[in-house]
C-alpha positions as CSV (number, residue, x, y, z in Angstrom):
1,X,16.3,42.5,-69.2
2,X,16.7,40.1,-66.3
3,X,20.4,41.3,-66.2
4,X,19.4,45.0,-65.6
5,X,16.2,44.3,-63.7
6,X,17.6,44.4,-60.3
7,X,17.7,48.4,-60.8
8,X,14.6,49.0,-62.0
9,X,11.6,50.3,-60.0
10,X,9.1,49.6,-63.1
11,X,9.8,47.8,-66.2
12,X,8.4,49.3,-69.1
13,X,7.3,47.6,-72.2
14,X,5.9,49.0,-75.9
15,X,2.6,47.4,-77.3
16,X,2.7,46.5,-80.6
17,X,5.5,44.9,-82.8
18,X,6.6,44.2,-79.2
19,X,4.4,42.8,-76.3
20,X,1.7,42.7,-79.6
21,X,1.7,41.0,-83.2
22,X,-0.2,41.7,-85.9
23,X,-1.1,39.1,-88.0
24,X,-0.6,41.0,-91.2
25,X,2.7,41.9,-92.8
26,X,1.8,45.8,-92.8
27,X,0.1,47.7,-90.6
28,X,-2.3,49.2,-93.2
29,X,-3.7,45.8,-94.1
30,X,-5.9,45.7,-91.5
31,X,-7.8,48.4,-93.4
32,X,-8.1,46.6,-96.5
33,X,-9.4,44.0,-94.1
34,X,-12.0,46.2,-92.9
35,X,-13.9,46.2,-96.0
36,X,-13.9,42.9,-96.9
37,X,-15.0,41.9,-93.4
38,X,-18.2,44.8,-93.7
39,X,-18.7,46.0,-97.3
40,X,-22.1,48.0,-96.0
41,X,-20.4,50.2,-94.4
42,X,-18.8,51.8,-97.3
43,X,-19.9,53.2,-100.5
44,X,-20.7,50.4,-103.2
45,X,-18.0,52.0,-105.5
46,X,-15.0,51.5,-103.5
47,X,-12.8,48.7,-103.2
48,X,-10.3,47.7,-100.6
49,X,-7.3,49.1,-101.9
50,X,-9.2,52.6,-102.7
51,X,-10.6,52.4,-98.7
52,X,-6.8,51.5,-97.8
53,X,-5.7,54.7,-100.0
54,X,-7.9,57.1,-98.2
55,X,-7.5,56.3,-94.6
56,X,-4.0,56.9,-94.9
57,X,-4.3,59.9,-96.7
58,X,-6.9,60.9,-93.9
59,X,-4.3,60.0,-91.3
60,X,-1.5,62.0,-93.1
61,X,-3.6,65.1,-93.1
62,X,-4.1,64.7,-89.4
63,X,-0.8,64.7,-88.9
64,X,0.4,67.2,-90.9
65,X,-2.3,69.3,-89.1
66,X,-0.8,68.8,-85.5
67,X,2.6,69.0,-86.5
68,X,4.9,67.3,-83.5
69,X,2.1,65.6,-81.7
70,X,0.1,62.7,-81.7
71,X,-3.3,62.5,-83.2
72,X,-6.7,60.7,-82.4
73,X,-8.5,58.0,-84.5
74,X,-11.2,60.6,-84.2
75,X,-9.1,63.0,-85.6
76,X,-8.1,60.6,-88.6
77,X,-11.4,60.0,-89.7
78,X,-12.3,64.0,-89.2
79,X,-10.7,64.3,-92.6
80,X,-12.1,61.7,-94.2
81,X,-13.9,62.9,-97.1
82,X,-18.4,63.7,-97.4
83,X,-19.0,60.2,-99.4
84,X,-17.6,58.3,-95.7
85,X,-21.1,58.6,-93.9
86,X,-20.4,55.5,-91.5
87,X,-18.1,57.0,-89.6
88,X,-18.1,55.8,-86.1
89,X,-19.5,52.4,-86.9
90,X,-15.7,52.4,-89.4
91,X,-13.9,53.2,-86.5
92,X,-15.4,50.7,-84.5
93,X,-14.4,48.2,-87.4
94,X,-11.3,49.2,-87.3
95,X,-10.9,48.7,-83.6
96,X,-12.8,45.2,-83.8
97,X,-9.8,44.2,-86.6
98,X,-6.9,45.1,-84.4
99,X,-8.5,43.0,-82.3
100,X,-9.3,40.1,-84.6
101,X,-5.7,40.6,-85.9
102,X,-3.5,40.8,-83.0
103,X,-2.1,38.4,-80.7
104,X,0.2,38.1,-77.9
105,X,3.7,37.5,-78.8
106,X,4.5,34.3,-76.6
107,X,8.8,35.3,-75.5
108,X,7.8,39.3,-74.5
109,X,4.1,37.7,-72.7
110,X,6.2,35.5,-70.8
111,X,8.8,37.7,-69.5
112,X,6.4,40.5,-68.7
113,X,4.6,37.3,-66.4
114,X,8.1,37.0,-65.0
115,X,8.9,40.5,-64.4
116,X,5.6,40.9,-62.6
117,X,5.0,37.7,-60.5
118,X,8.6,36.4,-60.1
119,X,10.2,39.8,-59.5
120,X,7.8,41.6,-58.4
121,X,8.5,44.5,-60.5
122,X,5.6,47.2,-61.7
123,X,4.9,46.9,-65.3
124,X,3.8,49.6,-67.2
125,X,3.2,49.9,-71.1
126,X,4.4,52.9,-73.0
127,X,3.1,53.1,-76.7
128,X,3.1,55.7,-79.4
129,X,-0.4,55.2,-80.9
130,X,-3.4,56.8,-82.3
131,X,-5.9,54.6,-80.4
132,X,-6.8,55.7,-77.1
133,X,-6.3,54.3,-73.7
134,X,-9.7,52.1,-73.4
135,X,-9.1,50.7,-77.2
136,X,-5.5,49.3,-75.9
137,X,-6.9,47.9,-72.9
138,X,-9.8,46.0,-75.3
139,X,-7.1,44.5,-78.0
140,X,-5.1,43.7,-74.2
141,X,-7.9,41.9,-72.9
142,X,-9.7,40.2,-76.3
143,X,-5.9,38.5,-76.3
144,X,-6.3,37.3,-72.8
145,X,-3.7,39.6,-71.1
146,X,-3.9,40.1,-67.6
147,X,-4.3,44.0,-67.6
148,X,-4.0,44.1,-63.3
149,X,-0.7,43.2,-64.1
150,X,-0.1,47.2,-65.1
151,X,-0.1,49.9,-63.0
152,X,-0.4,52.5,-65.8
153,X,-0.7,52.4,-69.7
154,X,0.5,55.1,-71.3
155,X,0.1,55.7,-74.8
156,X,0.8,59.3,-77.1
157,X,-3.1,60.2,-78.5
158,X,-4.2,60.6,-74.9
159,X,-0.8,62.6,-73.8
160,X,-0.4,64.4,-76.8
161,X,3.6,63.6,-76.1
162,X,5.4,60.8,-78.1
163,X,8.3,58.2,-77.6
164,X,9.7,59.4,-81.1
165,X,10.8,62.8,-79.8
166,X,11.0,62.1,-76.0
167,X,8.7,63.8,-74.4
168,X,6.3,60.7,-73.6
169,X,9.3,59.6,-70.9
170,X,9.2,62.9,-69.5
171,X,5.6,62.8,-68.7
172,X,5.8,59.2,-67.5
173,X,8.3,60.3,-65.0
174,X,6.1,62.9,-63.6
175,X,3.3,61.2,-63.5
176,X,5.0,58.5,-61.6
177,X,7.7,60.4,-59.7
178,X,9.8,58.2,-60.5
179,X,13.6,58.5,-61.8
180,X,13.8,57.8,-65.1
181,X,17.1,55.7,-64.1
182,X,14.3,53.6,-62.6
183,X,12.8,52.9,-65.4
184,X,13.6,49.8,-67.9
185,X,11.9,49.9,-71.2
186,X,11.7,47.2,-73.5
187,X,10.3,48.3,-77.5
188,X,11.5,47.3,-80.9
189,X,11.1,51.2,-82.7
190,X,15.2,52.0,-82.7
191,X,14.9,55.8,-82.4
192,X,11.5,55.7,-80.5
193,X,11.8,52.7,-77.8
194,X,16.0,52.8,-78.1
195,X,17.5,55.9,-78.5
196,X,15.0,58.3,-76.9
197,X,14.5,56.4,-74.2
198,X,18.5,56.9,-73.4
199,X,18.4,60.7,-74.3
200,X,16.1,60.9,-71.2
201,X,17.5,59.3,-69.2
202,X,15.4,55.9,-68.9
203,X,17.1,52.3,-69.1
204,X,16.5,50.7,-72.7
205,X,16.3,47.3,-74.5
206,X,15.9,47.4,-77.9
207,X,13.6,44.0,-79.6
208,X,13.9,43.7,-83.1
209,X,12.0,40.8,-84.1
210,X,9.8,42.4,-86.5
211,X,11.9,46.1,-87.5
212,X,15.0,44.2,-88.3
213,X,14.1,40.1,-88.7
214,X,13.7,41.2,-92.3
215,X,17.4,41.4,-92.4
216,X,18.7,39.0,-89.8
217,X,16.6,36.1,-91.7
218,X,17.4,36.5,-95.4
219,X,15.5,33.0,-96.4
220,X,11.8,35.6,-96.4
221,X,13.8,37.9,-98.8
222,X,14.7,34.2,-100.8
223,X,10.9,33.5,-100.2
224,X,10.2,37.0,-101.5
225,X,12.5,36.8,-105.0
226,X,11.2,33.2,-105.9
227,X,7.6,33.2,-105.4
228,X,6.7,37.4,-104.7
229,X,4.5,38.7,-102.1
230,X,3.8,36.3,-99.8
231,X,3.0,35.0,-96.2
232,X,1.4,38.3,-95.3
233,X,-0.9,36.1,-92.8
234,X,1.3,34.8,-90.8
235,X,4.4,37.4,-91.3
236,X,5.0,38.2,-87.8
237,X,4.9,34.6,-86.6
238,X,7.2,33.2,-89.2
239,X,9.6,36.3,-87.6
240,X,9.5,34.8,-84.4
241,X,10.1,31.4,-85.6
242,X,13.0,33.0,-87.3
């Protein structure tokens, strides 16, 4: 990134996997988290793993429904079925858990302080998600990130456009007027943060720690064979270490 920086009018960064870490192995285990943290909230006959079952099948509906765009957490939980009453106070849980279950990876938090106050560079973040704008900037701050730092945040529910077919870039270009040669993204999706990103014409580094560490480390699979599932706590960081 420092190599290439020299071109770049703003250096672009995704959010999570990349800038953030969840502290669970898979993204879905923050819903089984969400249960177990407030139980009231849900009907006395489901367990975690049932709750887990149906907000993904919620979220797959939603997507199937708006075929090629991004959708909204509200949207998700619009097709959740009649016995899920609590339904805002559930999506505030589960904005509240990505918060509790995030934090800032240390090597991409430091080079994005570098970027801004060593080279002077405008950061923006670029992030194909179903939370909005003002939940980002909330898991941003809960983790202590200095959000003047950005001069926009851009992420797909808001947009409607998405890093995993292109279009996102596009609209970042126009809404900046900038060049897309003058942009530099860092993100760790391949097709997404990588390839896209090149297609239109934007500068791209592709960070694998967490879509490809599973095979650059092979002692987790080792971990994995001898003593099964395990380490989902601190997955992400045990990637980095690696």
């Amino acid at each position: 990134v420092i190599a290439r920086i020299d071109q770049a009018e703003y250096v672009s960064f995704d959010i999570f996997d990349t800038l953030l870490f969840r502290m669970t192995r898979f993204p879905w285990q923050i819903f089984e988290k969400m249960l177990e943290k407030a139980p009231w909230l849900f009907p006395d006959y489901l367990d975690p793993c049932e709750w887990k079952e149906l907000r993904k099948y919620a979220e797959k509906c939603a997507r199937e429904k708006k075929t090629g765009k991004e959708i909204t957490l509200r949207e998700i939980y619009a097709e959740l079925p009649e016995i899920i009453q609590n339904r805002n106070e559930i999506m505030e849980l589960e904005i509240a858990m990505e918060v509790e279950n995030t934090f800032v990876n240390p090597v991409i938090g430091g080079l994005l302080a570098e970027v801004k106050e060593q080279f002077g560079k405008k950061v923006i973040l670029i992030s194909d998600m179903y939370l909005s704008q003002k939940d980002i900037l909330r898991i941003l701050m809960e983790n202590g990130v200095n959000i003047s730092w950005f001069s926009r945040i851009f992420v797909s529910s808001e947009y409607g456009n998405t890093k995993s077919d292109g279009s996102l870039y596009n609209k970042v270009c126009q809404c900046l007027d900038c060049d897309p040669k003058k942009i530099l993204h860092v993100g760790d999706n391949w097709n997404g943060d990588y390839i896209k990103a090149k297609k239109e014409g934007v500068e791209a580094v592709y960070y694998p720690v967490i879509s490809e560490a599973q095979y650059r480390y092979p002692y987790l699979g080792y971990e994995y064979g001898d003593y099964g599932d395990v380490g989902r706590e601190i997955y992400s960081i045990r990637l980095l270490a690696g």
